[in-house]
C-alpha positions as CSV (number, residue, x, y, z in Angstrom):
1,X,0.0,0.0,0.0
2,X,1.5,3.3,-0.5
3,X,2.1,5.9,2.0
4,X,-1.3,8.0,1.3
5,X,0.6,12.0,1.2
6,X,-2.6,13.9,0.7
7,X,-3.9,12.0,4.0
8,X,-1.0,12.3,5.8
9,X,-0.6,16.4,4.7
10,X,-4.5,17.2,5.5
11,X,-4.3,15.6,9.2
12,X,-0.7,17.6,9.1
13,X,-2.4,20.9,8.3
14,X,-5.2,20.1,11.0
15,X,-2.6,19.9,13.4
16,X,-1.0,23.5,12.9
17,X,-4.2,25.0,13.6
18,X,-3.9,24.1,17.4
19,X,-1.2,26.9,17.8
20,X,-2.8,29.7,15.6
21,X,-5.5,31.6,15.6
22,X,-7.7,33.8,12.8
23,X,-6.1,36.8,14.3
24,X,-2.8,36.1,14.1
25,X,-0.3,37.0,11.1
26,X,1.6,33.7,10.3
27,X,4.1,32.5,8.2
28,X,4.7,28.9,6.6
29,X,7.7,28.0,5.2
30,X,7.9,24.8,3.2
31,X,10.0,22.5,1.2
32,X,9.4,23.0,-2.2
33,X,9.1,19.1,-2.9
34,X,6.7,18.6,-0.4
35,X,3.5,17.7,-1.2
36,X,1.5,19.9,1.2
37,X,-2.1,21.1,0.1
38,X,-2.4,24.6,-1.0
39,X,-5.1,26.2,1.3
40,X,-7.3,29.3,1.0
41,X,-7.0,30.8,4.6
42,X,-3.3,30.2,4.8
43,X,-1.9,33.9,3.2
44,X,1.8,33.4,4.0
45,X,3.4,30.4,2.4
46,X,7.0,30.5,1.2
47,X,8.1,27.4,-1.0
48,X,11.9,27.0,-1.0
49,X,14.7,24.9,-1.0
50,X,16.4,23.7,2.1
51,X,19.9,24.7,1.2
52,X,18.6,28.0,0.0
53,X,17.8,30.1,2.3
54,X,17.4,33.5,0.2
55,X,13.7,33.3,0.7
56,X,13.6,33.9,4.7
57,X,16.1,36.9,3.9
58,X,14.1,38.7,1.6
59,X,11.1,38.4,4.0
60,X,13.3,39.8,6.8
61,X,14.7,42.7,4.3
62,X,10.8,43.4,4.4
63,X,10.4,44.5,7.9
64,X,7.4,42.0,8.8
65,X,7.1,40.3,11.5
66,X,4.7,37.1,12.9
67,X,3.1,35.8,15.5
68,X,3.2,31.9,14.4
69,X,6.1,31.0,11.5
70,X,5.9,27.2,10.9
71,X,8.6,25.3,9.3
72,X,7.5,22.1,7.3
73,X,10.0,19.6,5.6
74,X,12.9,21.9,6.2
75,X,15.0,21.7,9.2
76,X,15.6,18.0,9.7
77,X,17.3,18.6,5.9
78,X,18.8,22.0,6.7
79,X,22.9,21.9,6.3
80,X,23.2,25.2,8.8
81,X,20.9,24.4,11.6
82,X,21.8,27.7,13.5
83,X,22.2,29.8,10.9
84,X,18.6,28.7,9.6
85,X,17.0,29.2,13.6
86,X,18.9,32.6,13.9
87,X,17.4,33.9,10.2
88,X,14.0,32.9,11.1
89,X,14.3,34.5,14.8
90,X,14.5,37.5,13.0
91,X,10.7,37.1,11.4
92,X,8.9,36.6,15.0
93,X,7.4,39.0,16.8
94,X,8.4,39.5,20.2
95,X,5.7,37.6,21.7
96,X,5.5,35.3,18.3
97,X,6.0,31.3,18.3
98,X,7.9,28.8,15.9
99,X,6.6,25.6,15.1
100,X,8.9,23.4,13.2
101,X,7.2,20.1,12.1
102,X,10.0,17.4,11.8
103,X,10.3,13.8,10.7
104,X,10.4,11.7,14.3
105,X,14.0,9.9,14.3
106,X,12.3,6.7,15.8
107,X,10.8,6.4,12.0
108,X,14.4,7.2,10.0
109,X,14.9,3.7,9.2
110,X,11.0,2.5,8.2
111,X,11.1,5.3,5.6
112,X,13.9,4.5,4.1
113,X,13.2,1.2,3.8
114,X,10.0,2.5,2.7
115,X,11.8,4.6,0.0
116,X,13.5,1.1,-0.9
117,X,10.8,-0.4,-1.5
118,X,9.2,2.7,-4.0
119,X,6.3,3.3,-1.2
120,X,7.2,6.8,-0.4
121,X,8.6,9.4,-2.4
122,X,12.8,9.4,-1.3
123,X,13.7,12.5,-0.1
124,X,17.5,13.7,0.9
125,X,19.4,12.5,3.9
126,X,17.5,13.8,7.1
127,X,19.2,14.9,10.2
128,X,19.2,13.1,13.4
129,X,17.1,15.8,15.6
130,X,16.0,14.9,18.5
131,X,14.0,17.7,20.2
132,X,15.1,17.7,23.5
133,X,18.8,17.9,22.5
134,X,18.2,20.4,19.5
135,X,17.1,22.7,22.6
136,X,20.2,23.5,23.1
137,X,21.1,24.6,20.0
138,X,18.1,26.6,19.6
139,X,18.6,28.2,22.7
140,X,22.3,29.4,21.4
141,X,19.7,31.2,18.7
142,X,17.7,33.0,21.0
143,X,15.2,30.1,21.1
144,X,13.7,28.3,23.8
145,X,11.4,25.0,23.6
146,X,8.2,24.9,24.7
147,X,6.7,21.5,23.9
148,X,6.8,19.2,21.5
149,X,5.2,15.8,20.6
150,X,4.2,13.5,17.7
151,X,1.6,12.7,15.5
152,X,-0.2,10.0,13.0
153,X,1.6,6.6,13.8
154,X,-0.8,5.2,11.0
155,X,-0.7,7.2,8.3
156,X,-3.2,5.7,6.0
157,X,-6.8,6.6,5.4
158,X,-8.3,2.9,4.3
159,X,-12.0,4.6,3.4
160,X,-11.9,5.8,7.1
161,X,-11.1,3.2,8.9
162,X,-7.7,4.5,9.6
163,X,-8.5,7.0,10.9
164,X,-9.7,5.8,13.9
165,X,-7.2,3.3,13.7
166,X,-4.1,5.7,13.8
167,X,-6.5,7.8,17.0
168,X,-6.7,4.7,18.7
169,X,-2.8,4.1,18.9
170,X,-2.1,7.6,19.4
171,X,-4.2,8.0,22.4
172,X,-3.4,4.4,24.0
173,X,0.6,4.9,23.1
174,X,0.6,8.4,23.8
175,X,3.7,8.7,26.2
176,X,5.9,6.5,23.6
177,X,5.8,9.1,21.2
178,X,5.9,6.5,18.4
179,X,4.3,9.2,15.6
180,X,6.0,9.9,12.6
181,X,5.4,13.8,12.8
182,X,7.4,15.5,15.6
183,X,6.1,19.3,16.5
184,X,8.4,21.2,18.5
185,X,7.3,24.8,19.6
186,X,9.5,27.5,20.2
187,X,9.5,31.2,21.5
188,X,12.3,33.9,21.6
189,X,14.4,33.4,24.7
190,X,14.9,37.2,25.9
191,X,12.7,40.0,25.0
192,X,12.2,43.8,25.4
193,X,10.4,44.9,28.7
194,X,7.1,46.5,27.9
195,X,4.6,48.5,29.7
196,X,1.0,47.4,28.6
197,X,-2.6,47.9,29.7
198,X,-4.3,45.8,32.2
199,X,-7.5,44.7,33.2
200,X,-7.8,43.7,36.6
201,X,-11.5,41.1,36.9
202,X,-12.9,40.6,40.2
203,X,-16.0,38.0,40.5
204,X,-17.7,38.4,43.3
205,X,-21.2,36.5,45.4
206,X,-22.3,37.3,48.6
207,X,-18.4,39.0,49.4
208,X,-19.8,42.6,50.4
209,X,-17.9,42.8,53.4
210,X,-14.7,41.7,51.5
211,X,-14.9,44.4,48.5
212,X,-13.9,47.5,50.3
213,X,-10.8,46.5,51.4
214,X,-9.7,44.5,48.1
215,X,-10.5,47.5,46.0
216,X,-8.4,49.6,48.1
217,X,-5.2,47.1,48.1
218,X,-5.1,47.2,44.4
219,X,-2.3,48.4,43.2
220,X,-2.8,51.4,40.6
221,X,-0.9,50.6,37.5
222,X,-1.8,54.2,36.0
223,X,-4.7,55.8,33.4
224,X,-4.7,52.4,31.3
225,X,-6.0,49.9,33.8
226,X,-9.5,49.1,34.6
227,X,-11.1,46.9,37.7
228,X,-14.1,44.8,36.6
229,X,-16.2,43.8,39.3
230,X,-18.7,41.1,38.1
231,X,-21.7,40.4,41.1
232,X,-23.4,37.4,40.9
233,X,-26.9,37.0,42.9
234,X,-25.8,37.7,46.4
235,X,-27.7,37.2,49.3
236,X,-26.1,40.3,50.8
237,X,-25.5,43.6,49.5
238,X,-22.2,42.7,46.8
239,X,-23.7,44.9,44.2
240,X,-24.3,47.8,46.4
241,X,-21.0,47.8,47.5
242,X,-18.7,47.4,44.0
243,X,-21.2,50.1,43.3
244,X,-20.6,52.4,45.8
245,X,-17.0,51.6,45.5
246,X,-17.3,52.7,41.5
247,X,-18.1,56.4,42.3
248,X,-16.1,56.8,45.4
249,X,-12.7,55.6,43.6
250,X,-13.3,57.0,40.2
251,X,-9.3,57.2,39.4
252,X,-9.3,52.9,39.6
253,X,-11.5,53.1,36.2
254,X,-14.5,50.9,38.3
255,X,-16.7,48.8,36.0
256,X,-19.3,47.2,37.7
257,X,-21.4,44.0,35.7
258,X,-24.2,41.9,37.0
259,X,-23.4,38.3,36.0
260,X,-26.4,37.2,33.5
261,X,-25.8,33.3,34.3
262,X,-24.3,31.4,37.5
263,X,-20.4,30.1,38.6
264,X,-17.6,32.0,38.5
265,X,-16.3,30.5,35.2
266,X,-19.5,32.3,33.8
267,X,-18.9,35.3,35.3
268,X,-15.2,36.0,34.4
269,X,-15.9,34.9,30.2
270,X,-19.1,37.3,30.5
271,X,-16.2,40.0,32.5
272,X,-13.3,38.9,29.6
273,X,-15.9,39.9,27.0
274,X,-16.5,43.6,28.5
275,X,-12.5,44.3,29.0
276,X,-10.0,46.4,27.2
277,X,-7.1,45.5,28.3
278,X,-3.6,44.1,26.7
279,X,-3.0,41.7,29.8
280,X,-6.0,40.4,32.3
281,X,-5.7,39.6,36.0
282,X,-8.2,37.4,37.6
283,X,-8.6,38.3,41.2
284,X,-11.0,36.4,43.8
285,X,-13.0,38.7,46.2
286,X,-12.1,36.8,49.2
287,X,-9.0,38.3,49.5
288,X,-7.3,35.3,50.0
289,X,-4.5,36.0,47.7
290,X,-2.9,39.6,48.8
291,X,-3.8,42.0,45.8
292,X,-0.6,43.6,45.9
293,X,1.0,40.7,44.4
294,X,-0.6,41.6,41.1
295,X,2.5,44.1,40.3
296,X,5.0,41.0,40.2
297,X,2.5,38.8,38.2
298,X,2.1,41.4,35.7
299,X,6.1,42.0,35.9
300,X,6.4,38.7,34.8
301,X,5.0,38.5,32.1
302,X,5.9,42.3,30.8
303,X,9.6,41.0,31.4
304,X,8.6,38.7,28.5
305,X,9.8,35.8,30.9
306,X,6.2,33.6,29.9
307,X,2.8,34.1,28.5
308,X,0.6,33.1,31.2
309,X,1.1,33.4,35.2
310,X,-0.5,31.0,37.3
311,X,-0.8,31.6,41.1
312,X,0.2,28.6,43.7
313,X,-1.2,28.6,47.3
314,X,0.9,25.4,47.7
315,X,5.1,26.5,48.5
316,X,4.6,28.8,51.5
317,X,2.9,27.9,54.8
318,X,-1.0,28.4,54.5
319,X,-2.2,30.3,57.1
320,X,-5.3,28.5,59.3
321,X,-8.4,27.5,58.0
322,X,-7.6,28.9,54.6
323,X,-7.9,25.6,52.9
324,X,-9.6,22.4,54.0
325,X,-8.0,19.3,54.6
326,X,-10.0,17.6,51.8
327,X,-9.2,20.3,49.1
328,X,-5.3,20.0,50.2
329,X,-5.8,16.4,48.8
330,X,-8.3,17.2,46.0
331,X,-5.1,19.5,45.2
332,X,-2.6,17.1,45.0
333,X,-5.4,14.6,43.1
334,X,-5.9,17.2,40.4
335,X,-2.1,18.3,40.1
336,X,-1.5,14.6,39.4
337,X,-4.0,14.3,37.1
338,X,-2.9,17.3,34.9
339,X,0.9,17.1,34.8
340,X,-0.1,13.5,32.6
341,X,-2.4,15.7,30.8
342,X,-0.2,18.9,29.6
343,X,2.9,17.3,30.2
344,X,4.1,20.1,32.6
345,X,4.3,20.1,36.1
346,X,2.4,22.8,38.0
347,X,1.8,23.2,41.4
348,X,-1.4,24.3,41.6
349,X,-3.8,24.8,39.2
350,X,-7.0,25.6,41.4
351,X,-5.6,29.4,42.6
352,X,-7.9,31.2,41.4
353,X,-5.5,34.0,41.0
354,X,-4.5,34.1,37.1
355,X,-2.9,36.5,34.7
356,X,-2.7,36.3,30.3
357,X,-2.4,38.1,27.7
358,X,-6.1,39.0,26.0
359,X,-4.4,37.9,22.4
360,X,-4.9,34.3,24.1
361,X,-8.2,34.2,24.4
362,X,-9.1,33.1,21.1
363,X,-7.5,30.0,22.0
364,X,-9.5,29.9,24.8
365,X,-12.8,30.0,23.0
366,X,-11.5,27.3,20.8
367,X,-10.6,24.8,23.8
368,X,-13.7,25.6,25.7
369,X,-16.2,25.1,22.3
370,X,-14.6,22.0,21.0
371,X,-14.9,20.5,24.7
372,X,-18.7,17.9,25.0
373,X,-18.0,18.2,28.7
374,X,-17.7,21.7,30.8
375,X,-15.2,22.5,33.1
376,X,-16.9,22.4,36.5
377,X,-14.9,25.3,38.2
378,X,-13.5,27.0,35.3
379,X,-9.9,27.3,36.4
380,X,-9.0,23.9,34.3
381,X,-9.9,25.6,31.0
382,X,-7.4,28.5,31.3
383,X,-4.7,26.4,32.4
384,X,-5.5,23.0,29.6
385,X,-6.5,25.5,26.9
386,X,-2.7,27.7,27.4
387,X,-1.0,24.6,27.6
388,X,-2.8,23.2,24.6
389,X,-1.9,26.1,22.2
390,X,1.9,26.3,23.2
391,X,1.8,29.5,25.7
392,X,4.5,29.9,28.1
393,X,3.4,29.0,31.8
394,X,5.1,30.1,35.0
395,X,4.1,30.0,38.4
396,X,4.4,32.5,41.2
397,X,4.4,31.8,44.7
398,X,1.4,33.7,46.8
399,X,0.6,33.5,50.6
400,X,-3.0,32.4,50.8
401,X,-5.1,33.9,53.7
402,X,-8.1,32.8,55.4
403,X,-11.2,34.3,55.0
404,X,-12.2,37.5,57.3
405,X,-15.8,37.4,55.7
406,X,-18.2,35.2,54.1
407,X,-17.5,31.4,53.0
408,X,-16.3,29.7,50.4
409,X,-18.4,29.6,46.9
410,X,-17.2,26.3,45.4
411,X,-17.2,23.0,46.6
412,X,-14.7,20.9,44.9
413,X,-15.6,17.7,44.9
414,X,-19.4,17.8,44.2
415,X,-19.0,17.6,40.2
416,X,-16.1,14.6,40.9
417,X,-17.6,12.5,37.7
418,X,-17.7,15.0,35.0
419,X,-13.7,16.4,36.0
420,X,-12.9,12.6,35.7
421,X,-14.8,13.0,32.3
422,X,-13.0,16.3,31.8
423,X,-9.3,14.8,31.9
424,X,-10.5,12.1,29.8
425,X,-11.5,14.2,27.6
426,X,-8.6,16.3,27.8
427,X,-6.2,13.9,27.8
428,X,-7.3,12.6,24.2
429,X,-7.1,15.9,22.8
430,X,-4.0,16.7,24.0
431,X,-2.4,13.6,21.9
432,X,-4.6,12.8,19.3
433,X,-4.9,14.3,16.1
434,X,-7.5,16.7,15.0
């Protein structure tokens, strides 16, 4: 049977989507011989030769830059690996991503026999690149690797059938990494410090007596920040209050909502939609997480040291009563649980404290629509859907407080079955292909 290309090119092109977005400019560079399909919404494909590398200068002689450049059929062929990683450095914005798509070493030797036997086109030599150790070359570019994994370990379409066939083995041999496609996602190492705007969201339920002081220990970050506060039905005065606190502190840039459906994952999409700003803070009204912490978590990622800042309750000492015994071990359960998933290790993922850049949240969208299960607290979706698209994750340490007011709004382990279903869920998107 011959190695299907159109087949194995389509499910190729499915896959690139994970990491873009309609709104980004990108850029896809391929090997002229390769026998990827020419689509409509794809504006910026360069065809080229592998040892001629004219092509990337001219676009850099251009000025333009791109969010997403991908690099298909190339760099496993490439005779100057640094000199090709340092030229295309050049094309990416500052906050921008490569994707090169590789053939996976494991499968050197079955193509070539492959290419013995007349069942695959031959192709030149290929480099031996394996992407943990090409890391450090990259890195020597300006480059430094944020994921990578493989896809389609049967490449074949057989009216269908192997298509479920080549899901099957890449969901049941997912940690092997046995597919012939290796995608390895990179971002510039150091960047220029910028100063952007910020939108600081604040969901709040019955926390009027909490909302005062919060709003107070916000840092102000100057004229382009905004403070959402999103009230869901309260049995006590919450509205009122953020109200109140809206004419009285008129220099914060107050924006008070009343949240049209029920959670809090409801309430900070429906507070996402209303903000303006470049990076977006999510802050619980408990003030269980000091606010002042907020300047080092935007720091972080205006420092161009990540893309996405997660809080964790769980390196410093926790002060009394601020988290239950059980959620200490529903804790541990879900970080368990989700470094299989993402394949990163994160301390927490339940803090409810959270900071991204609003360019993300496309991906966001995309996650959380393409998901047949909900997530029940909302904090999964932010972290699954940034690890999913290739963003950046860093954690920073907080102190977390007991409550002074009120009591907690979410109960962890009343929707057990459908986060089970959730990871499940997750954990086949994560490694199978689209």
């Amino acid at each position: 049977m011959l190695v299907n290309s159109k087949t194995f090119y389509s499910n190729h092109a499915r896959e690139i989507d994970r990491y873009r977005t309609s709104q980004d400019e990108s850029l896809h560079l391929i090997n002229v011989d390769s026998q990827y399909p020419n689509l409509k919404y794809e504006k910026n494909v360069v065809k080229m030769s592998f040892n001629d590398l004219t092509e990337i200068q001219k676009i850099i002689d251009t000025k333009k830059r791109f969010k997403l450049i991908v690099v298909t059929d190339l760099f496993e062929l490439s005779e100057d690996i640094h000199y090709f990683l340092n030229l295309v450095n050049q094309l990416l914005e500052k906050d921008g991503k490569l994707l090169i798509t590789s053939i996976n070493p494991k499968w050197n030797r079955i193509l070539s026999y492959f290419e013995f036997l007349k069942l695959k086109n031959k192709t030149n030599k290929r480099n031996y690149i394996h992407p943990k150790k090409i890391n450090t070359i990259a890195r020597s570019s300006g480059l430094e690797l944020l994921l990578t994994n493989t896809r389609q370990i049967f490449p074949f379409r057989l009216f269908g059938v192997g298509i479920f066939i080549n899901r099957l083995l890449e969901f049941l041999l997912f940690y092997l990494n046995l597919g012939i496609k290796t995608y390895s996602l990179f971002r510039p190492l150091f960047n220029t410090k910028k100063t952007e705007s910020k939108s600081i969201i604040i969901p709040a339920k019955n926390e009027e007596g909490n909302l005062e002081e919060l709003v107070n220990r916000i840092p102000y970050f100057g004229d382009d920040q905004e403070i959402i506060i999103i009230c869901g039905q309260s049995k006590d005065d919450t509205l009122g209050v953020a109200n109140k606190l809206k004419v009285e502190n008129k220099k914060l840039n107050i924006s008070v909502l009343t949240q049209s459906g029920k959670g809090k994952a409801n309430a900070v999409h429906e507070a996402i939609e209303f903000s303006n700003g470049e990076l977006i803070a999510i802050l619980d009204s408990d003030i269980s997480v000091d606010p002042e912490t907020l300047v080092d978590f935007f720091k972080i990622i205006e420092d161009g040291y990540c893309d996405f800042v997660n809080g964790t309750r769980l390196i410093y000492g926790k002060e009394k009563d601020s988290m239950r015994f059980l959620n200490v071990i529903g804790n541990i359960s879900f970080q368990f649980l989700i470094s299989i998933v993402i394949k990163q290790k994160l301390t927490d993922s339940l803090c409810g404290t959270k900071i991204f850049r609003k360019n993300y949240l496309d991906h966001l969208k995309d996650w959380s629509n393409s998901s047949f299960i909900r997530d029940p607290f909302g904090d999964f979706d932010f972290i699954f859907s940034a690890a999913y698209s290739g963003q950046k994750i860093l954690e920073y340490p907080v102190h977390y407080r007991s409550r002074t007011y009120g009591s907690t709004q979410i109960s962890r382990f009343r929707d057990g079955w459908k986060l089970l279903v959730y990871f499940i869920n997750s954990l086949y998107r994560f490694n199978v292909s689209k």
